[in-house]
TIROGU-746477 format. One record per residue: residue in one letter; z, x, y of N, C-alpha, C, O in turn. Coordinates in pm, whole numbers, padded with zeros to 5 digits, always signed. Layout:
TIROGU-746477
AZXYZXYZXYZXY ...
//
This chain:
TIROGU-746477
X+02160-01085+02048+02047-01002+02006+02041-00875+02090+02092-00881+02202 X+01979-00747+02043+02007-00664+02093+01865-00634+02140+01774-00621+02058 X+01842-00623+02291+01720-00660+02336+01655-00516+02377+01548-00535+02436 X+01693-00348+02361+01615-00261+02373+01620-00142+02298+01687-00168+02197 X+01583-00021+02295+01630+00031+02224+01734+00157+02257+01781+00244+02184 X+01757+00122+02438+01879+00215+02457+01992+00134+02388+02072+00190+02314 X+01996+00009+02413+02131-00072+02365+02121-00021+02218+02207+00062+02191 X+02013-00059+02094+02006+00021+02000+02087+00105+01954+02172+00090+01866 X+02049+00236+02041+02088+00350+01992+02223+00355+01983+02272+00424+01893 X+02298+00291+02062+02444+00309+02136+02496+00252+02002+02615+00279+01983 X+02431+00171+01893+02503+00127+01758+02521+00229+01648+02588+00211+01547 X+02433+00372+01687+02375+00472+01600+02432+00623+01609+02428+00676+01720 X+02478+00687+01516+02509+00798+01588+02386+00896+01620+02279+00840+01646 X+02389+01012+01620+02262+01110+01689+02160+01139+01553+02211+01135+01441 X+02040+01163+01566+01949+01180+01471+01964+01312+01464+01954+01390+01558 X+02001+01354+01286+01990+01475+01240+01870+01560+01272+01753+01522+01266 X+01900+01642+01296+01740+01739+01342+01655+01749+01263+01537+01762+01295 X+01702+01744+01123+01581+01759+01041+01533+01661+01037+01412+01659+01020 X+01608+01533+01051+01556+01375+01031+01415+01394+01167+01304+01353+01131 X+01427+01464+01344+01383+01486+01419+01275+01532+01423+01176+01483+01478 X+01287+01700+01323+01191+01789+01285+01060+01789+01174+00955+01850+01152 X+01172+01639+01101+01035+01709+01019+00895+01620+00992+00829+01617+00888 X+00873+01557+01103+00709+01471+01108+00632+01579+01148+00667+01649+01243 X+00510+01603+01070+00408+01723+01077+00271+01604+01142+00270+01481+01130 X+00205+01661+01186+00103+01603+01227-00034+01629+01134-00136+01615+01201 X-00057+01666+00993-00133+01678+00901-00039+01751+00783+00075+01798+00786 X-00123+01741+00692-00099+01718+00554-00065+01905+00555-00146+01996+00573 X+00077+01912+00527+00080+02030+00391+00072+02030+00282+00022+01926+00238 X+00107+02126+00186+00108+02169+00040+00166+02071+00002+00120+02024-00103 X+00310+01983+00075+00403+01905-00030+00321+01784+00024+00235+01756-00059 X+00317+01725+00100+00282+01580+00136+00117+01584+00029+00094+01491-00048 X+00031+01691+00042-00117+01711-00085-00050+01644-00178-00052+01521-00182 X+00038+01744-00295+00130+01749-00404+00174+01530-00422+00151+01440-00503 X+00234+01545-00309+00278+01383-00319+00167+01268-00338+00165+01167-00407 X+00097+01309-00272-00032+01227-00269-00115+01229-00387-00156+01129-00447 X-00136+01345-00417-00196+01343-00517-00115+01298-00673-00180+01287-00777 X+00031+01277-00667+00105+01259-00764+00097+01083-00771+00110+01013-00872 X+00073+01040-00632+00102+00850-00654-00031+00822-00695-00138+00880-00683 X+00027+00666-00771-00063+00609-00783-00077+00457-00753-00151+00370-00799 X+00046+00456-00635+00077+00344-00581+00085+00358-00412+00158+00450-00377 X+00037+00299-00327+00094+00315-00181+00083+00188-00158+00026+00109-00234 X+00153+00149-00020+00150+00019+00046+00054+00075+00225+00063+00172+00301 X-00008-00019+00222-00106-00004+00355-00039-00116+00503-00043-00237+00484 X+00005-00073+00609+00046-00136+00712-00089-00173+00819-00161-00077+00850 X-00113-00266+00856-00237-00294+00950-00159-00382+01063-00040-00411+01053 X-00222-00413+01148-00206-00559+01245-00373-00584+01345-00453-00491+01357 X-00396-00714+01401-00498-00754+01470-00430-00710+01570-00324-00650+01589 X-00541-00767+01648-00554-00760+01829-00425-00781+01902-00377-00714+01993 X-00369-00908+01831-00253-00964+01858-00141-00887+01822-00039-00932+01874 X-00121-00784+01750-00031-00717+01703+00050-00794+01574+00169-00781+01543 X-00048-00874+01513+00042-00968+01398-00016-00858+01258-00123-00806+01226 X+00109-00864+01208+00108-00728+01106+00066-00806+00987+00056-00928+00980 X+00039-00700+00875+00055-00727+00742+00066-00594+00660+00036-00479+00693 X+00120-00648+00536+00138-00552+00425+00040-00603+00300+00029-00718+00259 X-00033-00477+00251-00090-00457+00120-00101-00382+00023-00080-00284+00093 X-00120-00323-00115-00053-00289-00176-00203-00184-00224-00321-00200-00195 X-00169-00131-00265-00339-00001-00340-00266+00067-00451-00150+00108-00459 X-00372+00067-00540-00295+00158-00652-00436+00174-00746-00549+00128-00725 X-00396+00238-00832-00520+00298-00927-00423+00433-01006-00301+00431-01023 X-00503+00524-01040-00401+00659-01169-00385+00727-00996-00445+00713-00890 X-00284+00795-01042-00268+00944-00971-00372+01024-00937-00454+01086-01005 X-00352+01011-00800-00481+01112-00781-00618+01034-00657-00697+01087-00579 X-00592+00886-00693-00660+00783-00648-00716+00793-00445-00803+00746-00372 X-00634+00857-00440-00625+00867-00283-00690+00989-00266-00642+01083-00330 X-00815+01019-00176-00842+01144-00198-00864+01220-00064-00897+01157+00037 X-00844+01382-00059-00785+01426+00002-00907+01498+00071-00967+01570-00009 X-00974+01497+00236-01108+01522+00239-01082+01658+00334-01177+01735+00352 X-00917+01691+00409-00927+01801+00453-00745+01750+00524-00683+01648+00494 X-00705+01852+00612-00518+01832+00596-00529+01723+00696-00423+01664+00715 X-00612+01691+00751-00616+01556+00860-00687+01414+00794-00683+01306+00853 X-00726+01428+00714-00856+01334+00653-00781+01289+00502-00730+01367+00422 X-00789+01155+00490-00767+01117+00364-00911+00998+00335-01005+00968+00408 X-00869+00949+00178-00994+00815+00183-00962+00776+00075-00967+00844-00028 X-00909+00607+00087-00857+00534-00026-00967+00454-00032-01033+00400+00056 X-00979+00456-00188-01071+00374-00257-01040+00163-00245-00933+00112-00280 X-01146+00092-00195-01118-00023-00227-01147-00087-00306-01270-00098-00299 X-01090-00173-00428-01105-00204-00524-01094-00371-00533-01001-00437-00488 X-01205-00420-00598-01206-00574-00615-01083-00648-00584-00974-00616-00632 X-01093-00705-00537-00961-00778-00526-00999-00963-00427-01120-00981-00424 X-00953-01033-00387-00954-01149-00352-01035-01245-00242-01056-01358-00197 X-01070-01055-00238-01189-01125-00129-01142-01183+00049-01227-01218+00130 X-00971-01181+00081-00940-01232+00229-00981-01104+00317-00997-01095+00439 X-00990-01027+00237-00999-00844+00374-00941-00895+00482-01012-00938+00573 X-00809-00900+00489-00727-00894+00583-00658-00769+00607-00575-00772+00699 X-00672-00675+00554-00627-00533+00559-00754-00468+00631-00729-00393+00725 X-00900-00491+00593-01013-00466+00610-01060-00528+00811-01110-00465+00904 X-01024-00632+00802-01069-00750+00911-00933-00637+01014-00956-00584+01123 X-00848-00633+00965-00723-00540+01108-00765-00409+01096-00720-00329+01178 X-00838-00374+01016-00889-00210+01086-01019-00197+01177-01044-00114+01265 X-01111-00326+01120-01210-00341+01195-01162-00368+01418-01203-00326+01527 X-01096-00425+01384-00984-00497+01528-00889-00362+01591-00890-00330+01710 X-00807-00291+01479-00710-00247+01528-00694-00161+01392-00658-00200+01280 X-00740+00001+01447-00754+00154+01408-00638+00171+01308-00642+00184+01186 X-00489+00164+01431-00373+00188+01358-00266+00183+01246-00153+00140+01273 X-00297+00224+01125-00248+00169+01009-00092+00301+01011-00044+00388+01084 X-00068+00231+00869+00061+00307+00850+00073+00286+00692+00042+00177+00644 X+00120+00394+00611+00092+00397+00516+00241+00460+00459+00310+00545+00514 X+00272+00378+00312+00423+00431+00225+00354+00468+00085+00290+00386+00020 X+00379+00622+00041+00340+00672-00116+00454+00620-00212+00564+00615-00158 X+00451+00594-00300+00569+00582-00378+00484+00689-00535+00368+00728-00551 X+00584+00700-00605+00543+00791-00725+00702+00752-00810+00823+00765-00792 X+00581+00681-00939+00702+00699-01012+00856+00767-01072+00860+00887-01101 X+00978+00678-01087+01072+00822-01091+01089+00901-00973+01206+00937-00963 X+01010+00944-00870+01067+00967-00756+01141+00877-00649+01067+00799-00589 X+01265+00875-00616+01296+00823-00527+01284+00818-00373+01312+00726-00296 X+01235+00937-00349+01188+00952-00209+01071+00897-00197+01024+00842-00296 X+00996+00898-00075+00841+00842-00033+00797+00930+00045+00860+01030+00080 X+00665+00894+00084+00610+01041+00169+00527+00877+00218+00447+00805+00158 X+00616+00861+00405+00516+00810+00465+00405+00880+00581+00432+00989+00631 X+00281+00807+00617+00148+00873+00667+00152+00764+00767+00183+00648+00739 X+00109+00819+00923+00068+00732+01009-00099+00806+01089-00115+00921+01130 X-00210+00680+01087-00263+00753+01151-00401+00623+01190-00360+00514+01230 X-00487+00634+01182-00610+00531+01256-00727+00575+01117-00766+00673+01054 X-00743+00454+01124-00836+00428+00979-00986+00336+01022-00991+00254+01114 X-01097+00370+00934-01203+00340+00960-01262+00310+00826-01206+00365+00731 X-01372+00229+00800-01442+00149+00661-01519+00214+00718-01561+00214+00834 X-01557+00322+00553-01687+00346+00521-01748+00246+00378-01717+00157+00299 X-01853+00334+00418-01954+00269+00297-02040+00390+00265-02150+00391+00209 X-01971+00489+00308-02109+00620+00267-02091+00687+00136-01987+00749+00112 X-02213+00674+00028-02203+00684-00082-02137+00809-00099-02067+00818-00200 X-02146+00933-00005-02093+01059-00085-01967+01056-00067-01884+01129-00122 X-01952+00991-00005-01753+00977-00012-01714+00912-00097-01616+00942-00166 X-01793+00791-00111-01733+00700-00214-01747+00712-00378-01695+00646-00468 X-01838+00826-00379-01895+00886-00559-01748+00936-00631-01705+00918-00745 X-01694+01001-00520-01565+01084-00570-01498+00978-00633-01461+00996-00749 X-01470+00839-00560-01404+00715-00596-01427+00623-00730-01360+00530-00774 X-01539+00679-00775-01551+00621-00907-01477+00596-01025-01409+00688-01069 X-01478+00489-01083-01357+00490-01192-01416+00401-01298-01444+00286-01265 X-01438+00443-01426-01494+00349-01543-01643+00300-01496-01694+00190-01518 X-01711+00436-01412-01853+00403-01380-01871+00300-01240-01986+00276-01204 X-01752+00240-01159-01770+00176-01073-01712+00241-00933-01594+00263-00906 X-01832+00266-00850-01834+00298-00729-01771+00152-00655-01796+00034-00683 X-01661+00222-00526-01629+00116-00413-01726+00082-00331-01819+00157-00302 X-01703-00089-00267-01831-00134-00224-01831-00038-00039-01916-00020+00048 X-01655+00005-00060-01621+00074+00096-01490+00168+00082-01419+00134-00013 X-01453+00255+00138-01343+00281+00128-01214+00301+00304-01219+00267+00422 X-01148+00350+00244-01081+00317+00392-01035+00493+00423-00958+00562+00355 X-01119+00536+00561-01093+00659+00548-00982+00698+00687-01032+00688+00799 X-00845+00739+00677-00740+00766+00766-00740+00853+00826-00685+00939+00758 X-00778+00908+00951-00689+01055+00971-00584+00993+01018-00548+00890+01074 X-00527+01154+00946-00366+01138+00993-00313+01186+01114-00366+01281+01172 X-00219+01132+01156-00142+01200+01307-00021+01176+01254+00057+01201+01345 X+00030+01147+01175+00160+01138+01137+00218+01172+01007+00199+01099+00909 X+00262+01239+01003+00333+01247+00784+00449+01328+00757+00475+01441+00800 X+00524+01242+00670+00670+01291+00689+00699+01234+00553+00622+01157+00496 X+00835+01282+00491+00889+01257+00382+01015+01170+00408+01096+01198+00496 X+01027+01063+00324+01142+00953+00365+01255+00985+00232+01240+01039+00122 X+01367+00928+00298+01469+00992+00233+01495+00859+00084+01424+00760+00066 X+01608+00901+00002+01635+00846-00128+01675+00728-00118+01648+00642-00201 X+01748+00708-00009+01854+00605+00056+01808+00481-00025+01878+00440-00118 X+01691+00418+00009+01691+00267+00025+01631+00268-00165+01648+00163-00226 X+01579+00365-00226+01545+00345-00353+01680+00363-00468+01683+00312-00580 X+01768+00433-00418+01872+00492-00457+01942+00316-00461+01978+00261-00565 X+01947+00258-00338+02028+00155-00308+01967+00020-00434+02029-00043-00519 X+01839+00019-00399+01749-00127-00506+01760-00104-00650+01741-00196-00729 X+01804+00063-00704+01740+00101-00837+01634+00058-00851+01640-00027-00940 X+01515+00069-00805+01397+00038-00816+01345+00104-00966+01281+00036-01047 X+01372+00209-00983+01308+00263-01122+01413+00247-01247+01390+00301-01355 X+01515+00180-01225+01620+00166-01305+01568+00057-01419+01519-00049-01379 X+01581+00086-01577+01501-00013-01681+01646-00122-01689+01658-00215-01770 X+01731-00089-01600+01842-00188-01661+01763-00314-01507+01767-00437-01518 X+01729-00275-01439+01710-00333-01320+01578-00440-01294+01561-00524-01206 X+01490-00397-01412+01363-00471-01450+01390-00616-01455+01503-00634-01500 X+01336-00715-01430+01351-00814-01451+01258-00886-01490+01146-00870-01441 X+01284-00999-01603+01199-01091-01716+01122-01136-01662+01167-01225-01589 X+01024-01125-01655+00860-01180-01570+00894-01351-01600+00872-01416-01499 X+00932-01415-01690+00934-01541-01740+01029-01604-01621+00993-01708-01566 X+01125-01552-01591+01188-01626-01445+01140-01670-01306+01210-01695-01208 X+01020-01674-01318+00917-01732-01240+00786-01782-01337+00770-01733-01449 X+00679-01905-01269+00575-01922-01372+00458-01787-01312+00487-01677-01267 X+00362-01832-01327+00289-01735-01340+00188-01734-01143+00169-01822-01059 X+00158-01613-01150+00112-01653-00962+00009-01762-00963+00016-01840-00868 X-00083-01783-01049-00172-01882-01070-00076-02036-01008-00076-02096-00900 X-00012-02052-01119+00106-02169-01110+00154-02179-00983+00140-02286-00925 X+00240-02036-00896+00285-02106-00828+00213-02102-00704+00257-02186-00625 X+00119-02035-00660+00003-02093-00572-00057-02209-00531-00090-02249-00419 X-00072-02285-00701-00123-02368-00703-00032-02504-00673-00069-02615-00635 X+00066-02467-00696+00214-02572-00677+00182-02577-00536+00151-02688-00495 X+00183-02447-00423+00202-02454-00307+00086-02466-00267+00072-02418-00154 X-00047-02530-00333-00109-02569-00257-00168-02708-00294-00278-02756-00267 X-00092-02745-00346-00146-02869-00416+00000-02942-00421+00114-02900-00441 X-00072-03108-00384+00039-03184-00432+00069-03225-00572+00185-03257-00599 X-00009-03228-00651-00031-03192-00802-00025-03120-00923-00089-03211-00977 X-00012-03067-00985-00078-02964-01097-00092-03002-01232-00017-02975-01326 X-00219-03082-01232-00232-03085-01421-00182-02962-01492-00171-02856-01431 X-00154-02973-01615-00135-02868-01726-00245-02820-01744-00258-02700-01720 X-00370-02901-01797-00469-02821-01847-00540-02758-01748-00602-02656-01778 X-00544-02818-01587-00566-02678-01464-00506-02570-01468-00549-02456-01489 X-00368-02621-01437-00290-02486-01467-00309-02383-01550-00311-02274-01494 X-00330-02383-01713-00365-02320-01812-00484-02247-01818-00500-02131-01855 X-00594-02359-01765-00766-02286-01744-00717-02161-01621-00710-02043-01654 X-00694-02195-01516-00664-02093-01440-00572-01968-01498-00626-01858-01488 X-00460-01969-01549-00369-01903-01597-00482-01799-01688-00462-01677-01699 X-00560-01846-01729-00705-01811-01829-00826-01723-01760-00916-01661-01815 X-00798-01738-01625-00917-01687-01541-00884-01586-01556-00952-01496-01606 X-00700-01572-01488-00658-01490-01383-00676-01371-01495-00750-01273-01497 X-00559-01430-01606-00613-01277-01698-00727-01256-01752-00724-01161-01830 X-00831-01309-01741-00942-01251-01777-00980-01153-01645-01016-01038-01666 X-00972-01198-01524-00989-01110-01411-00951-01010-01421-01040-00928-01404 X-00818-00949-01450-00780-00859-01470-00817-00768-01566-00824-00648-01540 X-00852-00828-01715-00895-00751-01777-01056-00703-01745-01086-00587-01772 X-01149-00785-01694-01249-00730-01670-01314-00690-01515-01418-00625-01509 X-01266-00721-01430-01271-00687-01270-01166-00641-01211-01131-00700-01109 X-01092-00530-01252-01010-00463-01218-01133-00360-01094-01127-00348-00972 X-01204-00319-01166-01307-00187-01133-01455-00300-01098-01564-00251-01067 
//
């Protein structure tokens, strides 16, 4: 195992300058442009302990909103109720954030310390189909930079030959319930399978 990161480097050749140069410490014209183009990002958190997690945000283009070149504020939207993304900002400021935008292969990642509001005039902007967030998550940034093609280029992530048949797994209901149960009636399975898309169709917002 390679135990630091001088040993590290010694596997690596030298970092291109631009790879060096180009983390800005607030938002320009292109990282705005990017942001305002996704309608997908992934959110990085960790507790006290430094035990991480990943979560996922999305809504139309545009969703993320932009309150000045240091200041952002993502809307939070119904979802499962663990606020474990929520519970590590309360603990620990430091998040880290990946844009993705359809068809683009590059990303525009953001690093910076995030805080839960609940103040209605921030959160009005956040409205969608008449529903205000119960909080949102507001970042400044200290970090933002554009990531290269490499690893999307490598997955074909946007490639339609690359999609794969949702039916090759059961449904998340199912396999949750597999892994949490030594059991699974059919007709549980099914009532649930029944919730989930009804959830979706009506508590999205």
């Amino acid at each position: 195992m390679i135990g630091g990161e001088e040993d590290l480097r010694l596997k690596f050749g030298e970092v291109h300058p631009l790879a060096s140069a180009k983390s800005r410490p607030a938002l320009d014209k292109y990282s705005r442009q990017f942001i305002g183009l996704s309608p997908f990002l992934v959110i990085s958190t960790a507790d006290t302990q430094g035990r991480a997690d990943l979560s996922p945000r999305g809504d139309p283009p545009g969703f993320v909103h932009i309150l000045d070149d240091t200041t952002i504020v993502i809307p939070d939207r119904p979802g499962n109720n663990r606020l474990d993304t929520m519970a590590n900002i309360t603990a620990n400021p430091n998040v880290g954030l990946l844009f993705f935008v359809p068809g683009f292969e590059d990303t525009l990642r953001l690093n910076g310390r995030a805080r839960i509001t609940d103040d209605p005039a921030l959160l009005s902007a956040c409205t969608v189909n008449g529903k205000q967030p119960v909080v949102g998550i507001v970042v400044t940034v200290e970090e933002v930079f554009l990531h290269c093609a490499k690893a999307l280029k490598r997955s074909k992530l946007w490639e339609p030959d690359y999609r794969q048949d949702r039916a090759q797994l059961p449904s998340i209901a199912r396999m949750i319930l597999e892994q949490t149960s030594t059991q699974v009636a059919e007709p549980e399975a099914a009532k649930i399978d029944d919730e989930v898309e009804e959830d979706y169709r009506t508590a999205l917002y």
